[in-house]
Biotite code that builds the C-alpha atoms (Angstrom):
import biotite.structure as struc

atoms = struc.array([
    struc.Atom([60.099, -20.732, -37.274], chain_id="A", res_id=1, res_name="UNK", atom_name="CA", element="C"),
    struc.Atom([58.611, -19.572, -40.313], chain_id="A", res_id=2, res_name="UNK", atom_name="CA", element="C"),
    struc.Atom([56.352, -21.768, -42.463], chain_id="A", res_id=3, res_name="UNK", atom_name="CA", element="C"),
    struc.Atom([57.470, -21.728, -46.151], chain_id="A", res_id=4, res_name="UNK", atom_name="CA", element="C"),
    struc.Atom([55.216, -21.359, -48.972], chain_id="A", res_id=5, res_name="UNK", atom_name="CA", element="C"),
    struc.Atom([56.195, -22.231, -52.261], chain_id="A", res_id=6, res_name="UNK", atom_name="CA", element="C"),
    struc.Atom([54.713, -21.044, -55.402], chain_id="A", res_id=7, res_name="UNK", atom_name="CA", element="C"),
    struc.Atom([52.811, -23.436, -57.905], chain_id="A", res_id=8, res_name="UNK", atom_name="CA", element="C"),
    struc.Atom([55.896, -22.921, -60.451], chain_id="A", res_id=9, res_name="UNK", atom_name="CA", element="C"),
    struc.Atom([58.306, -23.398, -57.874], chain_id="A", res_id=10, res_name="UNK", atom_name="CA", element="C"),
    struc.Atom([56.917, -26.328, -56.849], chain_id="A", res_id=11, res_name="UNK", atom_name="CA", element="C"),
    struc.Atom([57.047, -27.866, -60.424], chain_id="A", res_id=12, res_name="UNK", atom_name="CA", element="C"),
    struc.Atom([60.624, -26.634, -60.390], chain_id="A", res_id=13, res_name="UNK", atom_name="CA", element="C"),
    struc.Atom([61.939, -29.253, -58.105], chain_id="A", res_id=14, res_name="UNK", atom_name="CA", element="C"),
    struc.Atom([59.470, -31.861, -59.288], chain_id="A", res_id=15, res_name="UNK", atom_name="CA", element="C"),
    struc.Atom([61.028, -31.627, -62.932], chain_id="A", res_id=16, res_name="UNK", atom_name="CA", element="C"),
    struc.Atom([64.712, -31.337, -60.969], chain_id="A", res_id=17, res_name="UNK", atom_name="CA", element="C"),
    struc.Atom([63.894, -34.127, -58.715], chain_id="A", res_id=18, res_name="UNK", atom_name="CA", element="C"),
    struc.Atom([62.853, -36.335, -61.856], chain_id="A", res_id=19, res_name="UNK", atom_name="CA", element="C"),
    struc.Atom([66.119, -35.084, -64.519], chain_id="A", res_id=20, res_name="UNK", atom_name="CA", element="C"),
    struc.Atom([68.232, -36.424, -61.503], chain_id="A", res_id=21, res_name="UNK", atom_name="CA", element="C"),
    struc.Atom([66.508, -39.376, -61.220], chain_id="A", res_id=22, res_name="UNK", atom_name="CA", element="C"),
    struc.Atom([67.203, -39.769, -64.587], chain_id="A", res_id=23, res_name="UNK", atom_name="CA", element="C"),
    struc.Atom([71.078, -39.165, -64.488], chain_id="A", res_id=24, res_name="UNK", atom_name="CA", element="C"),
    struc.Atom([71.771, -41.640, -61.609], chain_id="A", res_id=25, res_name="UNK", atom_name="CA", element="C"),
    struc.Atom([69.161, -43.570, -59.130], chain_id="A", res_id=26, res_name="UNK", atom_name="CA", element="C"),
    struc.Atom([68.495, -41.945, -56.162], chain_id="A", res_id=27, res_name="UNK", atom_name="CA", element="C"),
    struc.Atom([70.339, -38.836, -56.796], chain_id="A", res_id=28, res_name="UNK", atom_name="CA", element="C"),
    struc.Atom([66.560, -37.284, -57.356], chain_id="A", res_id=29, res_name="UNK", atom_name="CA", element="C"),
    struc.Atom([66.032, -38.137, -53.459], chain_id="A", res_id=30, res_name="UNK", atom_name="CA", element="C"),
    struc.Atom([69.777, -36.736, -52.260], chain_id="A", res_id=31, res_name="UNK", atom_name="CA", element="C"),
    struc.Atom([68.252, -33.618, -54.329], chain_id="A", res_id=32, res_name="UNK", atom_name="CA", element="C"),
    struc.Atom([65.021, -33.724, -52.340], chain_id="A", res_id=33, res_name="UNK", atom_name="CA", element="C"),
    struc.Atom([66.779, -34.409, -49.048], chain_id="A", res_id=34, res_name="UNK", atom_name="CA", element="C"),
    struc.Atom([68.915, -30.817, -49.359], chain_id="A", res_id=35, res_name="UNK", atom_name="CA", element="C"),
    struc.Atom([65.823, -29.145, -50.376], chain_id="A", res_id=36, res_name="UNK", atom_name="CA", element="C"),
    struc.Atom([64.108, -30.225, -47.846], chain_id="A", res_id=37, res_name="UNK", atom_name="CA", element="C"),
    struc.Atom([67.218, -29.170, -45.341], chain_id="A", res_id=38, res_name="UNK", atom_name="CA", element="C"),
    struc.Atom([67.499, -25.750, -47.154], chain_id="A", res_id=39, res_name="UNK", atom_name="CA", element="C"),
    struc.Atom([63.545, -24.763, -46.827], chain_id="A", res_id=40, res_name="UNK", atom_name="CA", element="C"),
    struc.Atom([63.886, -26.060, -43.301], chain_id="A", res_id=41, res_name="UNK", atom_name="CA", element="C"),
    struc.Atom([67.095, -23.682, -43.163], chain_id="A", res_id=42, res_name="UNK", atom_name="CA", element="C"),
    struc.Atom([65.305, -20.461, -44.446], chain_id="A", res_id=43, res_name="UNK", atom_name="CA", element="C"),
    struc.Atom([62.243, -20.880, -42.151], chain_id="A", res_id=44, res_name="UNK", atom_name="CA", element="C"),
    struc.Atom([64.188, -21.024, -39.435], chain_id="A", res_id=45, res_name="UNK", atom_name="CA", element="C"),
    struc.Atom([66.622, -18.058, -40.507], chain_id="A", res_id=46, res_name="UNK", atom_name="CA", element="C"),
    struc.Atom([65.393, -16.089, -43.174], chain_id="A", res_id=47, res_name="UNK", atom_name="CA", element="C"),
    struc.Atom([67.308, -13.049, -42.237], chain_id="A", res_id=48, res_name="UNK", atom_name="CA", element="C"),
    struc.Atom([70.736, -15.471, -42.425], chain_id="A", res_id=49, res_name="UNK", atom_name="CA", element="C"),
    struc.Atom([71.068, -15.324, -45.927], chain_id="A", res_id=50, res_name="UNK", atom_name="CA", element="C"),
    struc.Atom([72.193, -12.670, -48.586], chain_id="A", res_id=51, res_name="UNK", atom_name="CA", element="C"),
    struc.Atom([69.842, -9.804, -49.828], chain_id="A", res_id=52, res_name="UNK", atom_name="CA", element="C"),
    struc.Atom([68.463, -10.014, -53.763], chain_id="A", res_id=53, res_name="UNK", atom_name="CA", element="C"),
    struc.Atom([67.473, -6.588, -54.925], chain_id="A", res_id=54, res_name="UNK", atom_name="CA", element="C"),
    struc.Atom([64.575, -5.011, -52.211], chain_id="A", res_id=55, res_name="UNK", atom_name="CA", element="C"),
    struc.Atom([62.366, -7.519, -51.028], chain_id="A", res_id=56, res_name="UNK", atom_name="CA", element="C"),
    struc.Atom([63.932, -10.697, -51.853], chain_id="A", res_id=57, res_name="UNK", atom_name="CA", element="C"),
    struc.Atom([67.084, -12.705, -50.361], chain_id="A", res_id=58, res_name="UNK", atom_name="CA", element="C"),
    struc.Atom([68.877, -16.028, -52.264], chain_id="A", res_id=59, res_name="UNK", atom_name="CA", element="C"),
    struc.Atom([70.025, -18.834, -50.655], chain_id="A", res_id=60, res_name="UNK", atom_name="CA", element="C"),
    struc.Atom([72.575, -20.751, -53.014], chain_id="A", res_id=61, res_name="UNK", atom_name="CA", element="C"),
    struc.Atom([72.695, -24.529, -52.707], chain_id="A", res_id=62, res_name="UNK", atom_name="CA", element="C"),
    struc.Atom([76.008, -26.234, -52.444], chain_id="A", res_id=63, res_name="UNK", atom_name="CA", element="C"),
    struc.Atom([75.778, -29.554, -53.907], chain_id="A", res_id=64, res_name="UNK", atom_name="CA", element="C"),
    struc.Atom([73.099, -29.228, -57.233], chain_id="A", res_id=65, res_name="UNK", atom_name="CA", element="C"),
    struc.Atom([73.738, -25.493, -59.132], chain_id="A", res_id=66, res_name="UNK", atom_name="CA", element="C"),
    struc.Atom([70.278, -24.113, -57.440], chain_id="A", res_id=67, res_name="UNK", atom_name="CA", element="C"),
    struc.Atom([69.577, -21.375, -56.454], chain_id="A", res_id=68, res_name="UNK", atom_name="CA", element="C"),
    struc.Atom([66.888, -20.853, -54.235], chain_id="A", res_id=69, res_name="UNK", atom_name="CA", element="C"),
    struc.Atom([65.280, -16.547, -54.088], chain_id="A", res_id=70, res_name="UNK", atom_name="CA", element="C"),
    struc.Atom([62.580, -15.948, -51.343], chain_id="A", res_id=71, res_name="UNK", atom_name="CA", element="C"),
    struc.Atom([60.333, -13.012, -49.417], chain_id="A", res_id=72, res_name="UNK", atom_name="CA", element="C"),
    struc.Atom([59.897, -13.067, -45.857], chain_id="A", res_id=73, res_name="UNK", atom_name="CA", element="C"),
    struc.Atom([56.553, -11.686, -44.546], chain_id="A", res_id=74, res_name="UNK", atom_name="CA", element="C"),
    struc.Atom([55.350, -11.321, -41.213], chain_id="A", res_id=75, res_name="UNK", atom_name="CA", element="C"),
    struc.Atom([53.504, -14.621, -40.675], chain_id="A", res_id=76, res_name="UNK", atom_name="CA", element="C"),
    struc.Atom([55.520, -17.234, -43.352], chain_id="A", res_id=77, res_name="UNK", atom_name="CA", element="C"),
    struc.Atom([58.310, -17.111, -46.108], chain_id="A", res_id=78, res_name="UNK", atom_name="CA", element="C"),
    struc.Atom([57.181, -17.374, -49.736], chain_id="A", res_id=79, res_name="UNK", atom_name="CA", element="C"),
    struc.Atom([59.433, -18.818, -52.540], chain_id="A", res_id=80, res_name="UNK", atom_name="CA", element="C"),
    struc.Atom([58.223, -17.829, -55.979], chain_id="A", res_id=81, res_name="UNK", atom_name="CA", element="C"),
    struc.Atom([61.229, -19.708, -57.750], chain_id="A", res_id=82, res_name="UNK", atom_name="CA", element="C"),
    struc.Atom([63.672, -22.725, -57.463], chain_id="A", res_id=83, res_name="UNK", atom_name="CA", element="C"),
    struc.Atom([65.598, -22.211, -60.425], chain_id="A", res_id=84, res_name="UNK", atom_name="CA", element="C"),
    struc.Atom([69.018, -23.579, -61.469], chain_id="A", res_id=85, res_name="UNK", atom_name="CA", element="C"),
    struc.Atom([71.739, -21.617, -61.923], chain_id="A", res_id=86, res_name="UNK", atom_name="CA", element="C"),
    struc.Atom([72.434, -21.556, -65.992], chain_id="A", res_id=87, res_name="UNK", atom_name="CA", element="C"),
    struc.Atom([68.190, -20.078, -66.108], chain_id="A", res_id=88, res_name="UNK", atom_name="CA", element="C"),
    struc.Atom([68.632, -16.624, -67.505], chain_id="A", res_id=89, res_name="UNK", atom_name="CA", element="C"),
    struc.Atom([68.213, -14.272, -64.383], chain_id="A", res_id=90, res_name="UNK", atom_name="CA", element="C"),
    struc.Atom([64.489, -12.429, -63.301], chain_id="A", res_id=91, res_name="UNK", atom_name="CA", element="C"),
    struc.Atom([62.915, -14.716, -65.368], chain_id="A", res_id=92, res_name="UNK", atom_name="CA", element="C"),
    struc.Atom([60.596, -15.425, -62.025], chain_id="A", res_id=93, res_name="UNK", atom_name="CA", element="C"),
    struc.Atom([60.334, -11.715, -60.677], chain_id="A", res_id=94, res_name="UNK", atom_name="CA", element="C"),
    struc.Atom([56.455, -11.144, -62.302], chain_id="A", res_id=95, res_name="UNK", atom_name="CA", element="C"),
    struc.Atom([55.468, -14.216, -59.970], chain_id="A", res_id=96, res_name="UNK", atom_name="CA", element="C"),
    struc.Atom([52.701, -12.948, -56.734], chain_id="A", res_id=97, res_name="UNK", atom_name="CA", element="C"),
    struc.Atom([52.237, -15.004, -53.700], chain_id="A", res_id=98, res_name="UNK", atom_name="CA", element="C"),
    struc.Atom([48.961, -17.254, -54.643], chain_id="A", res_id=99, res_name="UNK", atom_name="CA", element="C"),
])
């Protein structure tokens, strides 16, 4: 398994989609958390399981919350410039570097 870093922005991502679900309905922030959580675990695990985005990246799509989730692998870890949800306008993230 992979370690997976996520980038400052992406980070903030699911901290601002953790607290709009919060929001909506208690606890539906944490059931967010929870398949994050499962999906990171997921793509360290098996990077090469999921479908290729453009050259370098691939995309892992979650099922319950309209997220996507785009990621590198690299020899030593897995690096995840953007959570983003799915209405975002597309590439918005591509300009982002590893930190």
């Amino acid at each position: 398994m992979k370690p997976v870093v996520l980038h400052t922005a992406a980070a903030d991502e699911i901290t601002t989609a953790i607290e709009f679900y919060d929001n909506r309905q208690a606890g539906l922030g944490d059931e967010f958390e929870q398949e994050i959580a499962r999906v990171l675990d997921l793509i360290g695990k098996q990077p090469r399981a999921f479908t290729p985005y453009k050259q370098r990246f691939r995309k892992c799509v979650l099922d319950r919350f309209p997220y996507v989730i785009y990621f590198a692998e690299f020899d030593t870890y897995v690096w995840v410039p953007v959570v983003m949800h799915t209405s975002r306008k597309p590439d918005y993230w591509t300009d982002r570097q590893p930190e």
